[in-house]
C-alpha positions in Angstrom: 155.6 55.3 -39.1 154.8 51.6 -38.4 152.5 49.7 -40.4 151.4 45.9 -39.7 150.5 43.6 -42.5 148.8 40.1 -42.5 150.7 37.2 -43.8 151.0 33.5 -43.1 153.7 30.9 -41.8 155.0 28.8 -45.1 156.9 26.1 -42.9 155.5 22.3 -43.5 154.1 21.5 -40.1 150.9 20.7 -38.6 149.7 24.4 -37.6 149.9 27.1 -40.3 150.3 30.2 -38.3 148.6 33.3 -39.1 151.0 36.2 -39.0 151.2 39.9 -38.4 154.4 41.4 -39.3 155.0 45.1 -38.2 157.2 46.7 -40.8 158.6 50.1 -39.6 160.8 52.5 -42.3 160.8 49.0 -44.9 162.2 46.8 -42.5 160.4 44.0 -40.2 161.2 45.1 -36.9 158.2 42.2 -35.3 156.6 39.0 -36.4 154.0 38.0 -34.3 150.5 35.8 -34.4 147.6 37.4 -35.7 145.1 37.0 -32.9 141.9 37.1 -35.3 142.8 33.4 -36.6 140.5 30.8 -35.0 143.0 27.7 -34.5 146.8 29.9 -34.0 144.9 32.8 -32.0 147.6 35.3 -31.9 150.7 32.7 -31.0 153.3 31.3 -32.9 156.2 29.0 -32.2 159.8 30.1 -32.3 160.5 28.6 -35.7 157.7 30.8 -37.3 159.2 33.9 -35.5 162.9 33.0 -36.5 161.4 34.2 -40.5 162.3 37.1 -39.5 165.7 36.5 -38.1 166.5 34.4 -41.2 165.4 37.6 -43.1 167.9 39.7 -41.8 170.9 37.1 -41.2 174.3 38.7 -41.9 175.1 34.8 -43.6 172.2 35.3 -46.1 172.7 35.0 -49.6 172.1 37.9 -51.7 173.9 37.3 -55.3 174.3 34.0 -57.4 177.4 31.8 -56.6 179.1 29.4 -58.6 181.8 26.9 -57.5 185.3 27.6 -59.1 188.9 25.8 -58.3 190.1 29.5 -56.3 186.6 28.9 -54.1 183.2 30.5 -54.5 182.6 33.7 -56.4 179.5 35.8 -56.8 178.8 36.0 -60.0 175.6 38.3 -62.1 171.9 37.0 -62.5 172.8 36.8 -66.3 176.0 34.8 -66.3 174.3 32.1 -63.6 171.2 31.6 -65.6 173.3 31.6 -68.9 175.5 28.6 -68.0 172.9 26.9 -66.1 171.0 26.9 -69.2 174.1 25.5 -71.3 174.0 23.0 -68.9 171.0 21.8 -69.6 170.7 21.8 -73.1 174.2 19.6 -72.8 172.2 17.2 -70.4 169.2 17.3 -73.1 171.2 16.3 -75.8 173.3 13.7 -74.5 171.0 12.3 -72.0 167.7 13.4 -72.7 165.5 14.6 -70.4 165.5 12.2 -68.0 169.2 13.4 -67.4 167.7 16.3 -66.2 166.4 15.7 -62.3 164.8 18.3 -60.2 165.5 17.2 -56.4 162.6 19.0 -54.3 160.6 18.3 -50.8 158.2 20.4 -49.1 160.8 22.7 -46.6 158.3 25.6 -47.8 154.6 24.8 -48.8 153.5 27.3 -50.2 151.0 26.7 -53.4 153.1 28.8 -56.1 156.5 26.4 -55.8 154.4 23.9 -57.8 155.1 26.9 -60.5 158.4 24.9 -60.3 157.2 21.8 -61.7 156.2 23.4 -64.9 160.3 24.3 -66.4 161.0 20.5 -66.3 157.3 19.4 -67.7 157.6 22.1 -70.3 161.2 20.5 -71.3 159.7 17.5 -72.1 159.6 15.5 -68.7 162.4 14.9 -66.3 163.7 13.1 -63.1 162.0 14.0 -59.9 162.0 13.0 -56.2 158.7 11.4 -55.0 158.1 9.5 -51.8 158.3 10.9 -48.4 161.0 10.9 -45.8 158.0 12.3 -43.4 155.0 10.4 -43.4 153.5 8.6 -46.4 153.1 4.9 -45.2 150.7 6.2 -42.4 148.8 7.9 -45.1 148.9 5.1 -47.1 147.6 2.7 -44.3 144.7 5.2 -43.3 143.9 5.2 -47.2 143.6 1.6 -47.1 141.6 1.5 -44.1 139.2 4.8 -44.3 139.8 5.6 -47.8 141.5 8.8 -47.2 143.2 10.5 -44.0 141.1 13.0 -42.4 141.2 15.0 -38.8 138.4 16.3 -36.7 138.0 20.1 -36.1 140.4 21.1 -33.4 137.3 21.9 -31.3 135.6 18.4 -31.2 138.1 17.2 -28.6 135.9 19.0 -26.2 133.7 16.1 -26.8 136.5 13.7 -26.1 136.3 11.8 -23.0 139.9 10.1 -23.8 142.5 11.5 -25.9 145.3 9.4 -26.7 148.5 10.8 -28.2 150.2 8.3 -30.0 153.5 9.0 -30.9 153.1 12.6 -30.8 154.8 15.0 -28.6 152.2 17.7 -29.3 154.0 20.9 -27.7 157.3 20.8 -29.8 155.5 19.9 -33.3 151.9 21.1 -32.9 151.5 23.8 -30.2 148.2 25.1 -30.9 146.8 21.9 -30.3 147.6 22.2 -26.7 144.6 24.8 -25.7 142.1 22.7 -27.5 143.8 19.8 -25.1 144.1 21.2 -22.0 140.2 22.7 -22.2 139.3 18.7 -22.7 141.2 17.9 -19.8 139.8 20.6 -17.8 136.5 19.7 -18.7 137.0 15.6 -17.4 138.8 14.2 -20.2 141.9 11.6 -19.6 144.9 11.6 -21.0 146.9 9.1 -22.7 150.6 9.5 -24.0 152.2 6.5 -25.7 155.8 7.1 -26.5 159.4 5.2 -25.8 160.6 9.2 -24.7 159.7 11.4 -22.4 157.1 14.2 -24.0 156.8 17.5 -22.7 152.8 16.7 -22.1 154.0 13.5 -19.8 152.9 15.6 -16.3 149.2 15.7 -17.4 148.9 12.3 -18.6 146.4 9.7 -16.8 148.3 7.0 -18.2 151.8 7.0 -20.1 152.9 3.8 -22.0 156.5 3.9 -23.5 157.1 1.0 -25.6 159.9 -0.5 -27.5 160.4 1.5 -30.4 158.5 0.2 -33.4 156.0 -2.4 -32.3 153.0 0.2 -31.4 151.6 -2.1 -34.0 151.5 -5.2 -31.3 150.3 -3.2 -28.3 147.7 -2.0 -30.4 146.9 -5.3 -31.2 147.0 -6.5 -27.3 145.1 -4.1 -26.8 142.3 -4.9 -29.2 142.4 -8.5 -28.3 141.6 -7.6 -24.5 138.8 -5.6 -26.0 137.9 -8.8 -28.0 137.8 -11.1 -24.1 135.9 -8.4 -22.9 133.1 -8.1 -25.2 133.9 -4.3 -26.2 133.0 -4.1 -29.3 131.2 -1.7 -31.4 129.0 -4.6 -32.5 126.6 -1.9 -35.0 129.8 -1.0 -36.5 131.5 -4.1 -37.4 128.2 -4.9 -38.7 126.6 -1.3 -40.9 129.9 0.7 -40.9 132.7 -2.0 -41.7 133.8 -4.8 -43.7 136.2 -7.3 -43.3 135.8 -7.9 -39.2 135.8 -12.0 -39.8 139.0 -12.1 -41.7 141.2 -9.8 -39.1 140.1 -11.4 -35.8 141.5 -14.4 -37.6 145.0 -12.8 -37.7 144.2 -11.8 -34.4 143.3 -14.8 -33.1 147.3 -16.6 -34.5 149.0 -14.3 -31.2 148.4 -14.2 -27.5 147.8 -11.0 -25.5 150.9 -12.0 -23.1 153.4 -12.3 -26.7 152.4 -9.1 -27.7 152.7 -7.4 -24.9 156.1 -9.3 -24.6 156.9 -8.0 -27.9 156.5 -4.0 -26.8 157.4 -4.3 -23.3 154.3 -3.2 -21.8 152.8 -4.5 -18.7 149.0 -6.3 -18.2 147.5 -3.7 -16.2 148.7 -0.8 -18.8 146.8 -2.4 -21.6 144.2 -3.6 -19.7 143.6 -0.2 -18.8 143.6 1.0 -22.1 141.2 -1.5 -23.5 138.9 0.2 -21.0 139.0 3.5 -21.7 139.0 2.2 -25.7 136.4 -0.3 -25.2 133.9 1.5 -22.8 135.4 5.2 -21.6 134.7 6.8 -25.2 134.6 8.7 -27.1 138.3 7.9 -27.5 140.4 10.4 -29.9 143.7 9.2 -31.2 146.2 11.5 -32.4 149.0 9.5 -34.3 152.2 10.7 -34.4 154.7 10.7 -37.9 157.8 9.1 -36.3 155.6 5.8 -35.0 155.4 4.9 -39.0 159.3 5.1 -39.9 159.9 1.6 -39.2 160.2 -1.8 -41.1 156.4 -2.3 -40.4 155.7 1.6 -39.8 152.4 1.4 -42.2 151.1 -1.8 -40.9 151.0 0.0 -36.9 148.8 2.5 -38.2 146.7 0.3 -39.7 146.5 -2.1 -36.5 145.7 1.3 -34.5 143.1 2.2 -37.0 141.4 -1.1 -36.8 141.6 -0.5 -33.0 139.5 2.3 -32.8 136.8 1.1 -35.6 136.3 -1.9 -33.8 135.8 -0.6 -30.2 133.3 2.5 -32.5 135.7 5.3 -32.0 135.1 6.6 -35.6 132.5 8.1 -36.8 131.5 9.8 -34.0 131.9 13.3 -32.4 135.1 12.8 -29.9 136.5 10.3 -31.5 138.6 9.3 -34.9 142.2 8.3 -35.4 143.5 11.5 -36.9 146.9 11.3 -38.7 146.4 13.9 -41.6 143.8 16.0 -42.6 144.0 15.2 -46.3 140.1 16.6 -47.1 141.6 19.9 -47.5 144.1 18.9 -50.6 140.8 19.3 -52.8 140.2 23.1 -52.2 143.3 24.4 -54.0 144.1 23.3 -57.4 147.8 22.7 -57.6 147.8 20.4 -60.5 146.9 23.6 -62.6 149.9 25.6 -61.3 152.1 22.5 -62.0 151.2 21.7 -65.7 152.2 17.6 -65.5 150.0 17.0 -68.3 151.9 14.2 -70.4 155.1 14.7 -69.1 157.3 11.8 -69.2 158.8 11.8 -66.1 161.1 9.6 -64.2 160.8 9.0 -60.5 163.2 8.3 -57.7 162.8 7.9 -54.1 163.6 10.3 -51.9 164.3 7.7 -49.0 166.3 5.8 -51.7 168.2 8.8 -53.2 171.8 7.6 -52.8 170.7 4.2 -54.9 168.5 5.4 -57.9 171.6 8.1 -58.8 174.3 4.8 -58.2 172.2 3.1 -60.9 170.5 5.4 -63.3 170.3 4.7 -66.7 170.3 7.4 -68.0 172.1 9.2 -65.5 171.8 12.6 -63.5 173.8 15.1 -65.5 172.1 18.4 -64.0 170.5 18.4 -60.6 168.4 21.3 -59.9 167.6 21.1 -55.9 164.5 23.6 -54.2 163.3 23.2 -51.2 165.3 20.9 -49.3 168.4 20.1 -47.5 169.5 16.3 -48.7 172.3 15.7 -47.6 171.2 16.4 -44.1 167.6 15.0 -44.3 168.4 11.9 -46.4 169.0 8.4 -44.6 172.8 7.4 -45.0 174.5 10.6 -46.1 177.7 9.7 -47.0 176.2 7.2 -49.5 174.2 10.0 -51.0 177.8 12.7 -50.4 179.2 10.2 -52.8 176.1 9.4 -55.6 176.1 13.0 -55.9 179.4 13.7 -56.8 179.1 11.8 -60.5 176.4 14.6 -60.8 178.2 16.8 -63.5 176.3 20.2 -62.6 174.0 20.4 -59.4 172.1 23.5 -59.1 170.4 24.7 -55.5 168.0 27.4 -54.7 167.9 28.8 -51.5 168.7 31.8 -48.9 171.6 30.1 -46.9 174.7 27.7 -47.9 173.2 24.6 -46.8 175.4 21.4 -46.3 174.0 20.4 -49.9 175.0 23.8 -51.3 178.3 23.4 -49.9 178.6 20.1 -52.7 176.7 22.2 -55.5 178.4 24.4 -58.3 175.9 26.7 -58.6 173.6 28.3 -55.7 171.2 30.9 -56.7 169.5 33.3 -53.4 165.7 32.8 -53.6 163.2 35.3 -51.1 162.2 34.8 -47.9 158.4 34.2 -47.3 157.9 37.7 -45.6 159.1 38.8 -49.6 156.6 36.6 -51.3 153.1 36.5 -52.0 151.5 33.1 -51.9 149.0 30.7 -50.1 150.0 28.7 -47.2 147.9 25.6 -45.9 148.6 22.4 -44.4 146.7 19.3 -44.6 148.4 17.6 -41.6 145.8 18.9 -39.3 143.3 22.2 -39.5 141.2 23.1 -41.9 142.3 27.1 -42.5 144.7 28.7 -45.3 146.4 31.9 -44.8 146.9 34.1 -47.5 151.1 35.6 -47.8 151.0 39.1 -48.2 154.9 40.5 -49.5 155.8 42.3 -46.4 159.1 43.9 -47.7 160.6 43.9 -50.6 163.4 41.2 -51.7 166.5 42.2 -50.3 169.9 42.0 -52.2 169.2 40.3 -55.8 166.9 37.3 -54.1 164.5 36.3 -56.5 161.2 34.0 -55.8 161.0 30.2 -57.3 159.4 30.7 -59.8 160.9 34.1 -61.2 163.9 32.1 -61.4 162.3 29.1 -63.4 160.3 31.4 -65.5 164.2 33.2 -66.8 165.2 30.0 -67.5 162.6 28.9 -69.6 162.7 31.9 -71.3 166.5 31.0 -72.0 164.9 27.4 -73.1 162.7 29.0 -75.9 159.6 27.4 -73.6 159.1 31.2 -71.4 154.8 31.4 -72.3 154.4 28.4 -69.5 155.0 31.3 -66.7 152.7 33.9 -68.9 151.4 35.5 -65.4 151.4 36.7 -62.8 151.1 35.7 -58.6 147.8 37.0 -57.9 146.4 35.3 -61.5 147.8 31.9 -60.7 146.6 31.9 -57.0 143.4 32.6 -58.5 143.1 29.9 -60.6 144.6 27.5 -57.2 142.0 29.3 -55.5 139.3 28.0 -57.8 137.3 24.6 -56.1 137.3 26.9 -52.9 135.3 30.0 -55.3 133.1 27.2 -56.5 132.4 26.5 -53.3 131.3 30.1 -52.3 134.1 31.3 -51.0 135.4 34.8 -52.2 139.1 35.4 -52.9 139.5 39.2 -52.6 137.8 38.3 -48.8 140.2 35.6 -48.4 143.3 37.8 -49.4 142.0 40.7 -47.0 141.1 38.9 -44.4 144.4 36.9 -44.2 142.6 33.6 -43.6 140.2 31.2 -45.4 138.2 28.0 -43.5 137.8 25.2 -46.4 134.3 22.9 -46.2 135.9 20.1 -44.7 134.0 18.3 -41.9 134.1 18.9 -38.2 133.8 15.0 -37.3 135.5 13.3 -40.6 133.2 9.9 -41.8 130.1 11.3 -39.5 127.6 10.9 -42.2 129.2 6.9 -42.8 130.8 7.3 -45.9 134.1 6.0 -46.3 135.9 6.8 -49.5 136.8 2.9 -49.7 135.7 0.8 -52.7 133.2 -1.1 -49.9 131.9 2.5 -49.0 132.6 1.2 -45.2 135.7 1.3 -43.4 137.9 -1.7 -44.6 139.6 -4.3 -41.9 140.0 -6.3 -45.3 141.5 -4.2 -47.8 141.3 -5.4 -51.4 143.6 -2.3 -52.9 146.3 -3.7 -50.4 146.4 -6.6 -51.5 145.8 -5.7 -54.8 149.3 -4.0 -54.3 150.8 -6.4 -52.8 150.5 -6.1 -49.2 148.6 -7.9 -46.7 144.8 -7.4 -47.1 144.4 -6.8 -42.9 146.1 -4.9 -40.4 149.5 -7.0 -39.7 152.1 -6.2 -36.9 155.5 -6.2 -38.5 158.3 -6.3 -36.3 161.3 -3.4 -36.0 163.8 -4.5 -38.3 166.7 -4.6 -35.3 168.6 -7.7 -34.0 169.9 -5.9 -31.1 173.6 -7.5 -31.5 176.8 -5.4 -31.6 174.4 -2.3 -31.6 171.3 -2.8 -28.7 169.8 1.1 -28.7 167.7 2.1 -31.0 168.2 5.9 -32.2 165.3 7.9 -33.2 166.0 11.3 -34.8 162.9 13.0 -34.2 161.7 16.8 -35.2 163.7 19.2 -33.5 162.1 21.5 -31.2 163.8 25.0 -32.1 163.7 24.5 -36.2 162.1 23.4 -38.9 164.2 20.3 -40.0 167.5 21.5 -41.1 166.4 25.2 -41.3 168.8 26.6 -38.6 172.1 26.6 -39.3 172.2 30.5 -39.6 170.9 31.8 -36.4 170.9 30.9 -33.7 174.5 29.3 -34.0 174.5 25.4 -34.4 176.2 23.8 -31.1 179.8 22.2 -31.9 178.0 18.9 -31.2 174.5 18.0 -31.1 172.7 16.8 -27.7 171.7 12.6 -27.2 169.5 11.8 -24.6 169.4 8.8 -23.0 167.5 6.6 -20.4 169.6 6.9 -16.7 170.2 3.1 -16.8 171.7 2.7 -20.3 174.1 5.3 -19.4 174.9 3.9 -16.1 176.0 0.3 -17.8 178.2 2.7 -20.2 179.3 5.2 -17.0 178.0 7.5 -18.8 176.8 10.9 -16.7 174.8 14.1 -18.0 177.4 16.8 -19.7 179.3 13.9 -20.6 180.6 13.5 -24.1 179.7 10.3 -25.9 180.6 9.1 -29.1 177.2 6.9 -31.1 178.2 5.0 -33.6 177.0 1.9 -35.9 178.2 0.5 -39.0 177.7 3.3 -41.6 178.9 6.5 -39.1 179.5 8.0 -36.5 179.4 11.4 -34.5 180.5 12.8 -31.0 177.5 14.2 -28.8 176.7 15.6 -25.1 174.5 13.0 -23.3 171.4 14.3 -21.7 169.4 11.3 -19.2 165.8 10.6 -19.0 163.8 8.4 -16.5 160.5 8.0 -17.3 160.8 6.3 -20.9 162.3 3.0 -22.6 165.8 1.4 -21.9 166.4 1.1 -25.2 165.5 4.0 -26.9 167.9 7.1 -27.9 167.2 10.4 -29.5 169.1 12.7 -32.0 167.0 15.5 -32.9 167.1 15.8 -36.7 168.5 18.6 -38.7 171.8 18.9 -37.3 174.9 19.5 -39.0 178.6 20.6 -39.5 180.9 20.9 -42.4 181.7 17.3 -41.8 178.8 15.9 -40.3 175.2 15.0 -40.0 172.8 12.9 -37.8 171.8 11.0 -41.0 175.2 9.5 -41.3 174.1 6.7 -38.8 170.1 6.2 -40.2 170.3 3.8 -42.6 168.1 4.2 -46.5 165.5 1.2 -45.7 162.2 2.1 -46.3 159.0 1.2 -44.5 156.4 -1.5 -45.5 153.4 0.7 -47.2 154.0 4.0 -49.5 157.0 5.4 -50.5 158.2 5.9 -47.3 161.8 5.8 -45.4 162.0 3.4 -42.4 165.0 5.7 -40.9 163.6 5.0 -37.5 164.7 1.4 -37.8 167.8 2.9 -36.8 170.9 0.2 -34.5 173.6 2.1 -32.4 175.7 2.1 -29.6 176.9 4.7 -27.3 180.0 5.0 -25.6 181.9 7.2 -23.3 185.1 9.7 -25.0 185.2 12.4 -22.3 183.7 12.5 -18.9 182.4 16.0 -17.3 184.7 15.8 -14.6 188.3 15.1 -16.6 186.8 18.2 -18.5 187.1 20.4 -15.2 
């Protein structure tokens, strides 16, 4: 007999599925979307349905492993977790805790892997990674300009009469965006896709713009400065709702429209049709991408298309906003509690800048505990990092599959798959609704959760009364600011889903979480941190010499990052897609095989053409790898201008012909 249970997608991505997973004689036999939940409705993408393949896969692993010089051997819970703990208390006393470095990202966002947090904090302190390879210098430009980043309800764009997608390719990283879109359209709205690639939205768009990668910061800024000829200014706003007007139209006022518009490779009537539809079509709502940010001067573009939408009084207002994040909701769960910082003294490196802060710590990395990430295929300049990591004397990684960075570990310990867990899963990328994971099945083989694993070790460490609980008491105590706020968990965990008080149109009311109280074109925490106090266009940090195409390794559209390497099968070589006339200078044809190099790597690919796009630009999907290679072998460590934030967008190759489709027939 069949039963169907209510669970939630843990993947870190804009929509947070609501599942319902039909378990028949203990095993999942479908995963599909639970069509009670308001935003998801009963859909999910193919990387939330592939939990269950990774669930099942023959390749998963089921026992501890450790590295030894005949190969791996599974080994018992007992002796893993025994020399792992020697290990540590080596690295304490020789190196202190700061030798000790837990290496972490957010692969699976669930609210009890903070649990993790709390063996290192309770040891004293530690090394962790902090930063973002994602998306932290737009949230640190939306910070500085609106005090926090915050989205509308999915529903107000039915009060958009322009919605501009900005470096988003909506259908491959946030699908259930895409009814709320195509209603607005239906309804009158226009469309507006700015991207150097084609985007799978590109046939319903009223006005596509592809400009040369990383300087949406200067058409932005051509744009606002045709709004400025015009007189299209929101002049209530700049005057009630903002501060700091004076001080940016005098950057403005140091370019001309034509050098900007030089400078992104965009054409008059494009922007002076945008200035329009910014200036007098509004509402205008402007959903920013992650990958326009990843460049030298990825922050400062966000901040020039934030101060284009204040100024021409798109925020505030129902329809409008520039919606990057949807940080409001952070507040409703209480992960500080689950994590225990405290007074931890802990040491922090770069997650962009990996490869460097292990080359030169002081004390250096003697045990490396890794959870929830794939490094060495996710971190800029891989073989740099392939050869920091190698000093590390014992590296440690939790996780269901032999990723490429448990290929380099000594130890691998098999951790459960969500449908195995119970948890809370949110996101604050863009919806305001947390869905509660139920355990489905149990764990299969001897896979443990995070924190059951953390919890034997510091019992090992004579520091086990930090995990004194259990999952439903700790997500209880999360759960808190949302109880206080009259929400009821036992509802919550029945139901399978949870709405948080977050508002529908974000800054309505005219409070801006800024020092001013007003949204900032002048900025004193930026400059207060160094930075300049307006929005600035910084230009791509490319001298298009020996290496003219710039590669951009965006999401990929089957996976979740690097989460795919069991099923289905990884091609022999990944796909690059390029415009029609770059590969006709190289005689380059679809099917061929290409090698794209630069200085730090290179890697063999099948070319794919586009049309409608720019000449210059050249995608790699992230995620890819092989036992010898990854796509992050070519992006280089640099990181963006605001936040903690990797600039691997900012990205020089070439491209060149090895094998032409027809010598392969």
């Amino acid at each position: 007999m069949s039963t169907q249970i209510k669970t939630a997608c843990p993947l870190d991505c804009y929509d947070a599925c609501a599942f319902l997973a039909t378990v028949d004689d203990g095993r999942v036999v479908k995963l599909e979307g639970n069509p009670e939940h308001p935003i998801t409705r009963g859909t999910i993408c193919g990387r939330g349905r592939r939990l269950a393949d990774r669930l099942y896969a023959a390749d998963r692993l089921l026992k501890p492993r450790k590295r030894t010089p005949m190969g791996w051997e599974d080994i018992s819970w007992s002796q893993a977790l025994d020399e792992i703990t020697a290990e540590i208390r080596r690295t304490l006393s020789e190196d202190g805790h700061h030798g000790l470095m837990h290496c972490y990202d957010w692969g699976s966002g669930t609210v009890l892997k903070n649990l993790n947090q709390r063996f290192f904090y309770a040891l004293g302190g530690g090394t962790e990674t902090v930063g973002s390879l994602c998306w932290d210098a737009g949230l640190k430009a939306q910070n500085y300009d609106f005090g926090q980043a915050r989205s509308h309800a999915p529903e107000d764009l039915l009060n958009s009469s322009v919605i501009v997608l900005w470096g988003r390719n909506a259908p491959v990283t946030n699908m259930h965006i895409m009814p709320f879109i195509r209603a607005a359209l239906d309804a009158g709205a226009r469309l507006v896709v700015i991207n150097p690639l084609p985007t799978d939205v590109d046939r319903r768009a009223h006005l596509r713009i592809t400009p040369r990668p990383g300087t949406d910061g200067a058409l932005a800024f051509a744009v606002l400065k045709l709004c400025i000829e015009h007189r299209w200014l929101d002049t209530e706003f700049l005057a009630t709702r903002s501060t700091g007007w004076t001080e940016l139209a005098t950057v403005l006022a140091k370019t001309s429209v034509a050098e900007l518009l030089r400078e992104c490779e965009v054409g008059l009537e494009q922007a002076e049709q945008l200035a329009d539809w910014y200036g007098r079509g509004g509402p205008v709502a402007t959903l920013l991408g992650i990958g326009l940010q990843r460049y030298a001067g990825g922050g400062q573009a966000v901040r020039c298309i934030d101060a284009l939408a204040a100024a021409t009084g798109q925020v505030g207002k129902p329809g409008g906003g520039v919606q990057y994040a949807n940080r409001e909701m952070g507040q409703y769960f209480d992960q500080d509690i689950l994590s225990r910082r405290h007074g931890a003294d802990v040491r922090e490196f770069s997650r962009g800048r990996l490869a460097e802060a292990l080359e030169t710590a002081e004390p250096p990395i003697s045990t490396m505990v890794v959870t929830r990430t794939n490094p060495l295929t996710q971190v800029p300049n891989t073989k740099r990092l392939e050869r920091a990591l190698a000093k590390v004397r014992c590296k440690v990684v939790i996780d269901q599959f032999m990723t490429r960075t448990a290929e380099f570990a000594d130890y691998v310990l098999p951790c459960t798959n969500v449908l195995e867990e119970e948890d809370i899963a949110f996101t604050t990328m863009w919806h305001s609704f947390a869905g509660y994971v139920h355990p489905v099945v149990p764990a299969r083989g001897e896979a443990k959760p995070d924190w059951q694993i953390f919890r034997e070790l510091a019992l090992r460490m004579g520091v086990g009364e930090v995990y004194d609980g259990w999952p439903e008491l700790w997500l209880r105590q999360a759960f808190q600011p949302l109880e206080d706020a009259g929400e009821n968990f036992n509802e919550f965990r029945e139901k399978g889903f949870v709405q948080t008080p977050t508002s529908d149109v974000c800054f309505g009311d005219g409070d801006f979480p800024t020092p001013s109280g007003r949204f900032e074109f002048y900025s004193t925490r930026a400059e207060a941190d160094g930075h300049p106090s307006t929005a600035t266009y910084v230009a791509p940090a490319r001298k298009r010499g020996e290496y003219p195409l710039t590669l951009i390794s965006s999401h990929p559209r089957k996976s979740e990052n690097s989460q795919h390497a069991d099923f289905p099968l990884l091609p022999k070589m990944p796909t690059i897609v390029l415009h029609r006339d770059a590969a006709r200078a190289r005689n380059i044809e679809a099917g061929d095989i290409v090698r794209v190099f630069n200085e730090r790597g290179s890697m063999e690919a099948i070319a794919a053409l586009f049309e409608d796009g720019n000449r210059d630009a050249v995608l790699l999907e992230s995620g890819w790898w092989s036992s010898t290679q990854t796509i992050n072998d070519l992006t280089p460590n640099t990181l963006a201008d605001l936040g903690d934030q990797s600039a691997q967008y900012d990205c020089e190759c070439e491209v060149h012909l090895v094998t032409t489709t027809n010598e392969d027939e």
